[in-house]
Phi, psi and omega in degrees: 000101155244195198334306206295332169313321209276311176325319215257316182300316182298354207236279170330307205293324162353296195291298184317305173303326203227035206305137173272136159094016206274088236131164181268158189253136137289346180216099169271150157268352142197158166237153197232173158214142174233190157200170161256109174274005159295327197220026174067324184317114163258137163217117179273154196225122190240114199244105205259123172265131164309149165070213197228014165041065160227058199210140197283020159241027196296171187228143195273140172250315224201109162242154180264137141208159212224147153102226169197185194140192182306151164324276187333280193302316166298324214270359161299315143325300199286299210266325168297310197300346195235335144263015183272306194312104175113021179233154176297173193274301180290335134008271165297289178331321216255350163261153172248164207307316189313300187308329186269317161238055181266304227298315173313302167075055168205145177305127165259107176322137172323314186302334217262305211309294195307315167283349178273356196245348193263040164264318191299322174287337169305307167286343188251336152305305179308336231249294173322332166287322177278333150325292188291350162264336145001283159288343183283318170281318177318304235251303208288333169282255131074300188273011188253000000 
């Protein structure tokens, strides 16, 4: 372990202590909640689109998030909220655990992995679900 892990743990615990983004959005364009029932960790993610996003570049303008757990999972949460804005809904679909924890900059233990991934995933079921009423409203105006 060196110097630069202890930078990066100081920067979680941060996050963790200090959250950025912490709190409801009021008017998100969609929410999700999740939890890791292995560890109790709950989190919700409230997600605001530039425009009316209904289109596959829409761009995240505002993310919110709630609820609570370990450290890894708020300040992971914490760290997301504040790099997801000005990137796209696929985007977001298109990350994976390596993007979170690159993000993290610390090794994450297997036992660990689920709480650090679970804002990213929490954001990414909200996202696939309003996608999916999305197309649902597509095809019923379409077929009217």
């Amino acid at each position: 372990m060196g110097l630069g892990s202890d930078m990066y743990r100081q920067q979680i615990l941060d996050h963790y202590k200090s959250p950025r983004n912490y709190g409801e959005l009021e008017d998100p364009t969609f929410t999700h909640v999740g939890e890791n029932p292995m560890c109790g960790d709950e989190i919700r993610m409230d997600v605001r689109l530039a425009d009316d996003g209904d289109d596959d570049q829409a761009v995240i303008e505002r993310v919110a998030f709630s609820g609570d757990g370990c450290a890894i999972s708020q300040a992971a949460a914490s760290m997301l909220s504040t790099e997801l804005p000005g990137t796209t809904v696929d985007e977001l679909l298109e990350m994976d655990r390596d993007d979170i924890v690159d993000m993290l900059g610390v090794e994450i233990s297997p036992m660990r992995i689920k709480c650090a991934v679970l804002a990213e995933k929490v954001a990414q079921d909200g996202a696939e679900i309003y996608r999916g009423e999305l197309e649902a409203e597509k095809t019923t105006t379409e077929d009217d």
